[in-house]
C-alpha positions as CSV (number, residue, x, y, z in Angstrom):
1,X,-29.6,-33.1,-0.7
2,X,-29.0,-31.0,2.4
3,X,-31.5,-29.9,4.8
4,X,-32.6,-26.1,4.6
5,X,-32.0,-25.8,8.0
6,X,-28.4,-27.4,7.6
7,X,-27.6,-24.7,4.6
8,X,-29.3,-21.8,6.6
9,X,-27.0,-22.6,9.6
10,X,-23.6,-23.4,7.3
11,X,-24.3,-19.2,6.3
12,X,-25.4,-18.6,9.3
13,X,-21.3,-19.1,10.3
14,X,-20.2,-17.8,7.3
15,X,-21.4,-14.0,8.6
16,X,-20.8,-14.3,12.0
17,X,-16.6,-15.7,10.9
18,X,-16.7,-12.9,8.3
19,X,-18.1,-10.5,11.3
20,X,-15.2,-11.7,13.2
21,X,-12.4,-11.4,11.1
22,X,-13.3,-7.8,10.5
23,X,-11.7,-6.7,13.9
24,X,-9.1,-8.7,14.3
25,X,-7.0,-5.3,13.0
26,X,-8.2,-4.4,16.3
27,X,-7.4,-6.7,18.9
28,X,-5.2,-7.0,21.5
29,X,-4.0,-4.0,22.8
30,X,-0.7,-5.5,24.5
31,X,2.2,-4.1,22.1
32,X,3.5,-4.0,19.2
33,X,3.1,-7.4,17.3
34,X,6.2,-9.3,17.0
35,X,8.3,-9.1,13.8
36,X,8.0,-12.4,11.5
37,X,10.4,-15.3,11.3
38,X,12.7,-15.0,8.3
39,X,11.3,-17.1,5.7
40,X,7.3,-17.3,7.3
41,X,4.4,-16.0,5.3
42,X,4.2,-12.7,5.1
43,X,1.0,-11.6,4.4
44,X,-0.3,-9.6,6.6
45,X,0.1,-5.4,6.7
46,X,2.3,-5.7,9.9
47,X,4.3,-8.5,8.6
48,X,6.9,-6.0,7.3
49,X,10.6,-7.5,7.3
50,X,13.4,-5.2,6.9
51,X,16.6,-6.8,5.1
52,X,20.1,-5.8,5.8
53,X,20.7,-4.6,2.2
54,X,18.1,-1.6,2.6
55,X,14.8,-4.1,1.0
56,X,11.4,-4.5,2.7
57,X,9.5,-7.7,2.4
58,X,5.8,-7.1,2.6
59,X,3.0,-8.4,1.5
60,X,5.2,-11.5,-0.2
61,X,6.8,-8.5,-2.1
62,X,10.4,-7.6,-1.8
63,X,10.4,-3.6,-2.3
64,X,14.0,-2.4,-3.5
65,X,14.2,-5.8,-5.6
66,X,11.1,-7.2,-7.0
67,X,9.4,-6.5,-10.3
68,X,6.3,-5.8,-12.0
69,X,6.5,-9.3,-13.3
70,X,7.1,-10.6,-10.0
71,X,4.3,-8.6,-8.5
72,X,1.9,-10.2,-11.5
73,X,3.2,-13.7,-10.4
74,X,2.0,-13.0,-6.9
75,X,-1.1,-10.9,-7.2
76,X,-2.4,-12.8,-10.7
77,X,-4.8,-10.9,-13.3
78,X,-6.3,-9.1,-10.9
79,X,-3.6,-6.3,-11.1
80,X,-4.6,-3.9,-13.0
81,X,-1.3,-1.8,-14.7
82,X,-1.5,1.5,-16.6
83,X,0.3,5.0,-16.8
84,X,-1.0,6.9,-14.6
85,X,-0.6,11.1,-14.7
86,X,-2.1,14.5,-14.3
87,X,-2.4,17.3,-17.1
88,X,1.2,18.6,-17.4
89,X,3.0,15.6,-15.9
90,X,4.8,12.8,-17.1
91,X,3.2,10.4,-15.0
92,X,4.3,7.5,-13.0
93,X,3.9,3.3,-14.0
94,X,1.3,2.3,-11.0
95,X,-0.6,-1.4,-10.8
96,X,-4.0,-1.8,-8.8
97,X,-5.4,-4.7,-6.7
98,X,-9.0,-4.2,-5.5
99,X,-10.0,-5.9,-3.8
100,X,-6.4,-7.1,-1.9
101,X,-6.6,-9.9,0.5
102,X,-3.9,-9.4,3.3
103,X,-4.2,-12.8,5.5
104,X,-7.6,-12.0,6.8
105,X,-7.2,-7.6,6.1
106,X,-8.8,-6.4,2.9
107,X,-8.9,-3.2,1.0
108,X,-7.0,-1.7,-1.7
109,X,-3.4,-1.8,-2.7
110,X,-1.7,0.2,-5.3
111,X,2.2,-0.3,-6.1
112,X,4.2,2.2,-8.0
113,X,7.2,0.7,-10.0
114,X,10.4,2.7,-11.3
115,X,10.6,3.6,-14.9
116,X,13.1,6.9,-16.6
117,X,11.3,9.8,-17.8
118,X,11.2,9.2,-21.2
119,X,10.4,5.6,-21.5
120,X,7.2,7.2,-19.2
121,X,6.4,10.2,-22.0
122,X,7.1,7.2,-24.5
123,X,4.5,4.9,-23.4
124,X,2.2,7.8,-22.8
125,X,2.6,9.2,-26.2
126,X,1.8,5.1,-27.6
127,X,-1.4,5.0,-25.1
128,X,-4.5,3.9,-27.3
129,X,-6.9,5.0,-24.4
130,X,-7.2,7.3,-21.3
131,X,-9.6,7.7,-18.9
132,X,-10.8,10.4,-16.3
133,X,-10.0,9.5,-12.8
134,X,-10.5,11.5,-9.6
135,X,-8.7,15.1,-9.0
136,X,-8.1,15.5,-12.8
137,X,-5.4,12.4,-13.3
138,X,-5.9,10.1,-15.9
139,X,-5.3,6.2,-16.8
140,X,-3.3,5.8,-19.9
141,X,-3.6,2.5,-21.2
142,X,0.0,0.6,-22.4
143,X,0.1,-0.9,-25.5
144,X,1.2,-4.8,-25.9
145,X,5.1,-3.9,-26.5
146,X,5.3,-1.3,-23.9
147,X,3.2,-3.3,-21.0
148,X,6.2,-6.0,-22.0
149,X,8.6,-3.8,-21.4
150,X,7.0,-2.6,-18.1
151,X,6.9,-5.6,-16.7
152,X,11.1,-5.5,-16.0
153,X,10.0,-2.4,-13.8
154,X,11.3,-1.9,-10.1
155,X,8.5,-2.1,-7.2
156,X,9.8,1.1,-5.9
157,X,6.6,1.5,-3.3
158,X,2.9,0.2,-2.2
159,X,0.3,1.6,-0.7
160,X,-2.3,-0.1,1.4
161,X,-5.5,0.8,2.3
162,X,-7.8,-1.1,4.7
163,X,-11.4,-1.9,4.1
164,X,-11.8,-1.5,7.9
165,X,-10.7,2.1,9.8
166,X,-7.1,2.3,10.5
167,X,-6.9,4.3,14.1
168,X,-4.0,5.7,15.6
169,X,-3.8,3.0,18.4
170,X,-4.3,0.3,15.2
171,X,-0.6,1.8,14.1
172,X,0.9,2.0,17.8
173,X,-0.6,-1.6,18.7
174,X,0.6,-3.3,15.4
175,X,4.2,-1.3,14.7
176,X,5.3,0.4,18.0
177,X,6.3,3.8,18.7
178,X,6.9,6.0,15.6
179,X,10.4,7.6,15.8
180,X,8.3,10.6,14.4
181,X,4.4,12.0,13.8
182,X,3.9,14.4,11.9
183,X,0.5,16.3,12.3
184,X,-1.9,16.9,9.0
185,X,-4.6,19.4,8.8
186,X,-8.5,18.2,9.4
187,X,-6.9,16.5,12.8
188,X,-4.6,14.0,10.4
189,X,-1.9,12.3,11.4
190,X,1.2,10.5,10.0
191,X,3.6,8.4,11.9
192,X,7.2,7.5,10.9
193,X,9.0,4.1,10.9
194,X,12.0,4.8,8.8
195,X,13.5,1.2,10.2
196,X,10.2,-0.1,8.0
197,X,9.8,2.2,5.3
198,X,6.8,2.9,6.5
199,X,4.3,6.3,7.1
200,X,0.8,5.4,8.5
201,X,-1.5,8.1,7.8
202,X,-4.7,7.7,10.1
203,X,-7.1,10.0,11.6
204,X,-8.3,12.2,8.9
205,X,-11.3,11.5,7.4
206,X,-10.5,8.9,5.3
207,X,-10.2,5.2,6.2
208,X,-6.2,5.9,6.4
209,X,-3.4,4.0,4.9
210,X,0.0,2.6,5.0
211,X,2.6,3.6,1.8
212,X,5.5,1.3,2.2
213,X,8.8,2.0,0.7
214,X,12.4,0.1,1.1
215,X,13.9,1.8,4.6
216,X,17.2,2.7,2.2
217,X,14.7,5.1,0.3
218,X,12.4,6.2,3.2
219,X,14.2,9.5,4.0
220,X,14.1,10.4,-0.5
221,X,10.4,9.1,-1.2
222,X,8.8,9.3,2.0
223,X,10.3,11.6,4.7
224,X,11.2,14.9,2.1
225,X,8.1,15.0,0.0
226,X,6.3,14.9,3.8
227,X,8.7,17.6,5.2
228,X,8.2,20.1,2.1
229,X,4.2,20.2,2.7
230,X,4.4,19.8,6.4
231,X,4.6,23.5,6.7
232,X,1.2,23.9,4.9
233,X,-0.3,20.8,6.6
234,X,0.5,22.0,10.0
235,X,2.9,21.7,12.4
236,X,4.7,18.4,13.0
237,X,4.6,17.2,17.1
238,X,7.8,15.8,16.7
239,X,10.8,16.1,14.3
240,X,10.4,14.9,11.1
Protein backbone atom coordinates (compact mmCIF):
# COMPACT_ATOMS: atom_id res chain seq x y z
CA UNK A 1 0.00 0.00 0.00
CA UNK A 2 1.32 3.43 -0.75
CA UNK A 3 2.36 5.98 1.55
CA UNK A 4 -0.21 9.08 2.01
CA UNK A 5 2.41 11.25 1.50
CA UNK A 6 3.58 9.30 -1.80
CA UNK A 7 -0.31 9.57 -3.17
CA UNK A 8 -0.65 13.30 -1.90
CA UNK A 9 2.49 14.13 -3.94
CA UNK A 10 1.60 11.72 -7.21
CA UNK A 11 -1.75 14.56 -7.33
CA UNK A 12 0.14 16.93 -6.21
CA UNK A 13 1.78 16.65 -10.10
CA UNK A 14 -1.22 15.81 -11.55
CA UNK A 15 -2.59 19.69 -10.97
CA UNK A 16 0.35 21.43 -11.42
CA UNK A 17 0.90 19.14 -15.31
CA UNK A 18 -2.84 19.80 -15.87
CA UNK A 19 -2.04 23.74 -14.75
CA UNK A 20 0.59 23.57 -17.35
CA UNK A 21 -0.87 22.17 -20.23
CA UNK A 22 -3.59 24.77 -20.00
CA UNK A 23 -1.33 27.54 -21.61
CA UNK A 24 0.51 25.85 -23.85
CA UNK A 25 -2.21 27.55 -26.54
CA UNK A 26 -0.22 30.38 -25.37
CA UNK A 27 3.27 30.00 -25.73
CA UNK A 28 5.85 31.05 -27.70
CA UNK A 29 5.25 34.06 -29.38
CA UNK A 30 7.99 33.45 -32.29
CA UNK A 31 5.63 32.82 -35.46
CA UNK A 32 3.41 30.98 -36.89
CA UNK A 33 3.75 27.24 -35.94
CA UNK A 34 5.10 25.19 -38.72
CA UNK A 35 2.75 23.17 -40.91
CA UNK A 36 2.75 19.23 -40.10
CA UNK A 37 4.55 16.56 -42.01
CA UNK A 38 2.30 14.73 -44.45
CA UNK A 39 1.27 11.63 -42.70
CA UNK A 40 2.13 12.91 -38.75
CA UNK A 41 -0.61 13.08 -36.19
CA UNK A 42 -2.78 15.62 -36.58
CA UNK A 43 -4.31 16.45 -33.65
CA UNK A 44 -3.96 19.52 -32.63
CA UNK A 45 -6.19 22.83 -33.74
CA UNK A 46 -3.17 24.25 -35.70
CA UNK A 47 -2.35 21.04 -37.27
CA UNK A 48 -4.48 21.94 -40.28
CA UNK A 49 -3.15 20.28 -43.66
CA UNK A 50 -4.40 21.56 -46.81
CA UNK A 51 -4.55 18.88 -49.76
CA UNK A 52 -4.12 19.66 -53.36
CA UNK A 53 -7.59 18.36 -54.35
CA UNK A 54 -9.36 21.34 -52.29
CA UNK A 55 -9.63 18.74 -48.65
CA UNK A 56 -8.48 19.84 -45.17
CA UNK A 57 -7.10 17.32 -42.69
CA UNK A 58 -7.77 18.39 -39.18
CA UNK A 59 -8.25 17.05 -36.26
CA UNK A 60 -7.52 13.30 -37.97
CA UNK A 61 -10.63 14.36 -40.14
CA UNK A 62 -10.41 14.82 -43.83
CA UNK A 63 -13.10 17.69 -44.46
CA UNK A 64 -14.32 17.52 -48.25
CA UNK A 65 -14.02 13.57 -47.95
CA UNK A 66 -14.75 11.95 -44.79
CA UNK A 67 -18.05 10.73 -43.30
CA UNK A 68 -20.18 10.64 -40.39
CA UNK A 69 -19.15 7.06 -40.03
CA UNK A 70 -15.72 7.92 -40.36
CA UNK A 71 -16.00 10.75 -37.82
CA UNK A 72 -17.80 7.94 -35.36
CA UNK A 73 -14.69 5.68 -35.99
CA UNK A 74 -12.42 8.49 -34.75
CA UNK A 75 -14.35 10.26 -32.09
CA UNK A 76 -16.26 6.90 -30.62
CA UNK A 77 -19.69 7.11 -28.66
CA UNK A 78 -19.06 10.16 -27.39
CA UNK A 79 -20.46 11.93 -30.58
CA UNK A 80 -23.54 12.88 -30.12
CA UNK A 81 -25.72 13.06 -33.79
CA UNK A 82 -29.17 14.60 -34.21
CA UNK A 83 -31.10 17.08 -36.61
CA UNK A 84 -30.63 20.10 -35.56
CA UNK A 85 -33.09 23.23 -36.69
CA UNK A 86 -34.97 26.40 -35.84
CA UNK A 87 -38.95 26.96 -36.09
CA UNK A 88 -39.45 27.39 -39.85
CA UNK A 89 -36.20 25.70 -41.10
CA UNK A 90 -35.31 22.51 -42.35
CA UNK A 91 -32.47 22.07 -40.34
CA UNK A 92 -29.02 20.79 -40.80
CA UNK A 93 -27.42 16.94 -39.73
CA UNK A 94 -24.78 18.24 -36.93
CA UNK A 95 -22.73 15.63 -34.40
CA UNK A 96 -21.37 16.93 -30.88
CA UNK A 97 -18.12 16.10 -28.97
CA UNK A 98 -17.91 17.61 -25.41
CA UNK A 99 -15.67 17.39 -24.07
CA UNK A 100 -13.00 17.19 -27.36
CA UNK A 101 -9.50 16.31 -26.62
CA UNK A 102 -7.22 18.14 -29.22
CA UNK A 103 -3.43 16.77 -28.25
CA UNK A 104 -3.39 18.61 -24.98
CA UNK A 105 -6.43 21.55 -26.18
CA UNK A 106 -9.87 20.83 -24.91
CA UNK A 107 -13.28 22.23 -25.47
CA UNK A 108 -16.09 21.61 -27.67
CA UNK A 109 -16.36 20.47 -31.25
CA UNK A 110 -19.37 20.30 -33.36
CA UNK A 111 -19.23 18.97 -37.16
CA UNK A 112 -21.94 19.64 -39.63
CA UNK A 113 -22.23 16.86 -42.41
CA UNK A 114 -24.07 17.34 -45.92
CA UNK A 115 -27.46 15.84 -46.37
CA UNK A 116 -30.44 17.18 -49.47
CA UNK A 117 -33.21 18.97 -48.24
CA UNK A 118 -35.68 16.49 -48.24
CA UNK A 119 -33.89 13.55 -46.78
CA UNK A 120 -33.45 16.52 -43.89
CA UNK A 121 -37.50 17.32 -43.66
CA UNK A 122 -37.68 13.37 -43.97
CA UNK A 123 -35.79 12.50 -40.95
CA UNK A 124 -37.35 15.45 -39.19
CA UNK A 125 -40.75 14.51 -39.92
CA UNK A 126 -39.65 10.55 -38.50
CA UNK A 127 -38.02 12.28 -35.23
CA UNK A 128 -39.53 10.43 -32.07
CA UNK A 129 -38.15 13.35 -29.78
CA UNK A 130 -37.03 17.08 -29.72
CA UNK A 131 -35.72 19.10 -27.42
CA UNK A 132 -35.39 22.96 -26.61
CA UNK A 133 -31.96 24.23 -27.14
CA UNK A 134 -30.56 27.83 -26.82
CA UNK A 135 -31.96 30.83 -29.26
CA UNK A 136 -35.16 28.76 -30.05
CA UNK A 137 -33.40 25.68 -32.19
CA UNK A 138 -34.20 22.33 -31.38
CA UNK A 139 -32.55 18.67 -31.28
CA UNK A 140 -34.56 16.27 -33.34
CA UNK A 141 -33.69 12.93 -32.49
CA UNK A 142 -33.08 10.30 -35.75
CA UNK A 143 -34.74 7.20 -35.66
CA UNK A 144 -32.58 3.74 -36.06
CA UNK A 145 -33.07 3.67 -40.09
CA UNK A 146 -32.42 7.20 -40.68
CA UNK A 147 -29.23 7.60 -38.12
CA UNK A 148 -28.08 4.57 -40.69
CA UNK A 149 -28.59 6.32 -43.44
CA UNK A 150 -26.82 9.48 -41.96
CA UNK A 151 -23.98 7.96 -41.29
CA UNK A 152 -22.94 7.88 -45.38
CA UNK A 153 -23.12 11.82 -44.69
CA UNK A 154 -20.29 14.22 -45.97
CA UNK A 155 -18.23 16.16 -43.10
CA UNK A 156 -18.90 19.34 -44.82
CA UNK A 157 -17.39 21.59 -41.72
CA UNK A 158 -16.25 21.68 -37.80
CA UNK A 159 -16.23 24.00 -35.46
CA UNK A 160 -13.94 24.18 -32.53
CA UNK A 161 -14.15 25.80 -29.41
CA UNK A 162 -11.41 25.97 -26.79
CA UNK A 163 -11.88 25.44 -23.08
CA UNK A 164 -9.15 28.08 -22.63
CA UNK A 165 -9.57 31.91 -24.31
CA UNK A 166 -8.64 32.07 -27.81
CA UNK A 167 -6.96 35.79 -28.24
CA UNK A 168 -6.13 37.48 -31.28
CA UNK A 169 -2.31 36.95 -30.97
CA UNK A 170 -3.31 33.01 -30.12
CA UNK A 171 -4.63 33.06 -34.03
CA UNK A 172 -1.62 35.25 -35.43
CA UNK A 173 1.02 33.10 -33.26
CA UNK A 174 -0.40 29.67 -34.30
CA UNK A 175 -1.71 30.40 -38.14
CA UNK A 176 0.05 33.58 -39.47
CA UNK A 177 -1.15 36.57 -40.98
CA UNK A 178 -4.85 36.36 -42.08
CA UNK A 179 -5.10 37.37 -45.83
CA UNK A 180 -8.34 39.17 -44.29
CA UNK A 181 -10.13 40.37 -40.72
CA UNK A 182 -13.11 41.21 -40.75
CA UNK A 183 -14.39 43.35 -37.69
CA UNK A 184 -17.63 42.17 -35.57
CA UNK A 185 -19.63 44.32 -33.34
CA UNK A 186 -18.99 44.20 -29.31
CA UNK A 187 -15.02 44.68 -30.46
CA UNK A 188 -15.18 41.03 -32.37
CA UNK A 189 -13.04 39.96 -34.72
CA UNK A 190 -12.73 37.31 -37.46
CA UNK A 191 -9.65 36.49 -39.38
CA UNK A 192 -9.43 34.72 -42.80
CA UNK A 193 -7.30 31.84 -43.96
CA UNK A 194 -8.97 30.77 -47.17
CA UNK A 195 -5.58 28.60 -47.94
CA UNK A 196 -6.91 26.65 -44.58
CA UNK A 197 -10.52 26.88 -44.64
CA UNK A 198 -10.37 28.48 -41.75
CA UNK A 199 -12.20 31.89 -39.93
CA UNK A 200 -10.99 32.46 -36.23
CA UNK A 201 -13.43 34.40 -34.47
CA UNK A 202 -11.76 35.88 -31.17
CA UNK A 203 -12.23 38.83 -29.10
CA UNK A 204 -15.87 39.08 -28.44
CA UNK A 205 -17.04 38.06 -25.45
CA UNK A 206 -17.09 34.66 -25.84
CA UNK A 207 -14.21 32.14 -25.44
CA UNK A 208 -13.93 32.33 -29.51
CA UNK A 209 -13.59 29.66 -31.98
CA UNK A 210 -12.30 28.19 -35.04
CA UNK A 211 -15.11 26.79 -37.90
CA UNK A 212 -13.08 24.84 -40.39
CA UNK A 213 -14.23 24.10 -43.82
CA UNK A 214 -12.28 22.39 -46.99
CA UNK A 215 -10.35 25.70 -48.63
CA UNK A 216 -12.31 24.56 -52.10
CA UNK A 217 -15.55 25.66 -50.12
CA UNK A 218 -14.21 28.48 -48.02
CA UNK A 219 -15.24 31.34 -50.28
CA UNK A 220 -19.38 29.48 -50.54
CA UNK A 221 -19.65 28.47 -46.69
CA UNK A 222 -17.48 30.68 -44.99
CA UNK A 223 -16.44 33.94 -46.84
CA UNK A 224 -20.26 34.93 -48.33
CA UNK A 225 -22.47 34.06 -45.43
CA UNK A 226 -19.59 36.49 -43.44
CA UNK A 227 -19.76 39.21 -46.26
CA UNK A 228 -23.67 39.39 -46.33
CA UNK A 229 -23.83 40.31 -42.34
CA UNK A 230 -20.63 42.13 -42.34
CA UNK A 231 -22.46 45.26 -43.15
CA UNK A 232 -24.66 44.89 -39.98
CA UNK A 233 -21.65 43.68 -37.92
CA UNK A 234 -19.51 46.50 -38.74
CA UNK A 235 -17.15 47.44 -40.99
CA UNK A 236 -14.48 44.96 -42.13
CA UNK A 237 -10.49 46.51 -41.69
CA UNK A 238 -9.53 44.72 -44.61
CA UNK A 239 -11.31 43.17 -47.77
CA UNK A 240 -13.20 40.38 -47.27
Amino acid sequence: MKHPILLALGAGLLVLLVAFAMPLWHMGRGGAAPAPAAGAAQDLPWQALAAPDGTLRVFGLVLGHDTLADAQARIGDGLQVALVARLGEVGALEALADPFAAGFVSGRLVLAFEAPPQTLRRWREHAPRSEAMDDGVRRFELLVGDRDEARRSALAGLSFVPAVRLTEADVRQRFGTPAAEVALGGGGMVLLYPALGLAATVGSASRGVLEYVAPRDFEARLRAPLAASAPAAGPASAPV
